[in-house]
N, C-alpha and C positions, 0 to 999 in steps of 0.2 A: 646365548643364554636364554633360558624360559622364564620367561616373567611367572610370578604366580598370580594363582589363577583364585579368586573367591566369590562366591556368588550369594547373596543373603536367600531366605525364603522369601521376602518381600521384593525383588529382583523382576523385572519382567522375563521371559523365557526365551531366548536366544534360540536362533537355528544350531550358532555355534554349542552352546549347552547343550544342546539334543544329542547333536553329533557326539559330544565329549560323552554323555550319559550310555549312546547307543554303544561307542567303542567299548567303554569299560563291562558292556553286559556281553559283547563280541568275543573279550578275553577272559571274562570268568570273574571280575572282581568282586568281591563280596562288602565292600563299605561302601555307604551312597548315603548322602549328603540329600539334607533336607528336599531343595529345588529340585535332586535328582530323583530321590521318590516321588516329586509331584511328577514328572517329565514320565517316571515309569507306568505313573497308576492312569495320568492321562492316555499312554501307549494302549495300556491296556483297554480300558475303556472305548477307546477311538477305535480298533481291530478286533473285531468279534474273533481274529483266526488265533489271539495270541490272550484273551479274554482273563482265563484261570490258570494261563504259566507260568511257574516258579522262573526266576533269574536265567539258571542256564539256559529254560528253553527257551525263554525269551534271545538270550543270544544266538542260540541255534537258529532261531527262526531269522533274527537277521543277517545273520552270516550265510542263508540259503538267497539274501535278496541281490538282485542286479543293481550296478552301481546308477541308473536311473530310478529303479522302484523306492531305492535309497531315498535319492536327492527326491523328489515325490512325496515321498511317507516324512522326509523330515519339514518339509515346506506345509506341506495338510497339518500335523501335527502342532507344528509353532502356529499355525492358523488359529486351531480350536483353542487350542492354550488361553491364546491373547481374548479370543472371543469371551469365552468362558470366563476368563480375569474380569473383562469393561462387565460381565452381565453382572457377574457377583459385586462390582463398585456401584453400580445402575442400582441392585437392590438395595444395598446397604443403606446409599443416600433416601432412596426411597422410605425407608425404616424408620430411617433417624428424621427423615422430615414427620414422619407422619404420629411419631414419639413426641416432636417440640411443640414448646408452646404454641398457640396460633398467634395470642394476642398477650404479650408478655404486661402486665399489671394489670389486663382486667381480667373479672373475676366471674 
């Protein structure tokens, strides 16, 4: 039996999500789910070769890959992801400290 499967936007980004993400642009799926648009638009960003492809070609392009350039592009991928995530938390704190009080009642 298949467990189901749910992933929030707020989700870290799984190799396994990738992969699920990569199959479904594989066979042509046309619904994608919040996290899996992030996964797409990081794809694209990360590979200059796949940059301004619509969905199929994006399929096309990885259904032309070897099952290492695969496991490869999906390990790089989840790399930048998570990198990208910790920089955008890294800022945010930085933000919100530099927003707060320094010295809460004086004046």
């Amino acid at each position: 039996m298949e467990a189901a499967y749910h992933e929030s936007a707020q989700d870290p980004i799984t190799e396994m999500a990738i992969v699920r993400t990569f199959t479904k642009l594989i066979f042509g799926d046309e619904e994608y789910s919040p996290p899996e648009t992030r996964i797409i638009e990081a794809f694209r960003s990360f590979d200059a070769n796949v940059r301004g492809d619509d969905y199929p070609a994006l399929g096309e392009y990885l259904r032309n890959l070897g099952v290492r350039e695969m496991i490869q592009l999906v390990a790089r991928l989840q790399q930048r992801i998570v990198a990208c995530s910790e920089a955008t938390v890294a800022s945010r704190a930085v933000t919100a400290a530099a927003h707060a009080p320094r010295h809460p009642g004086v004046h």
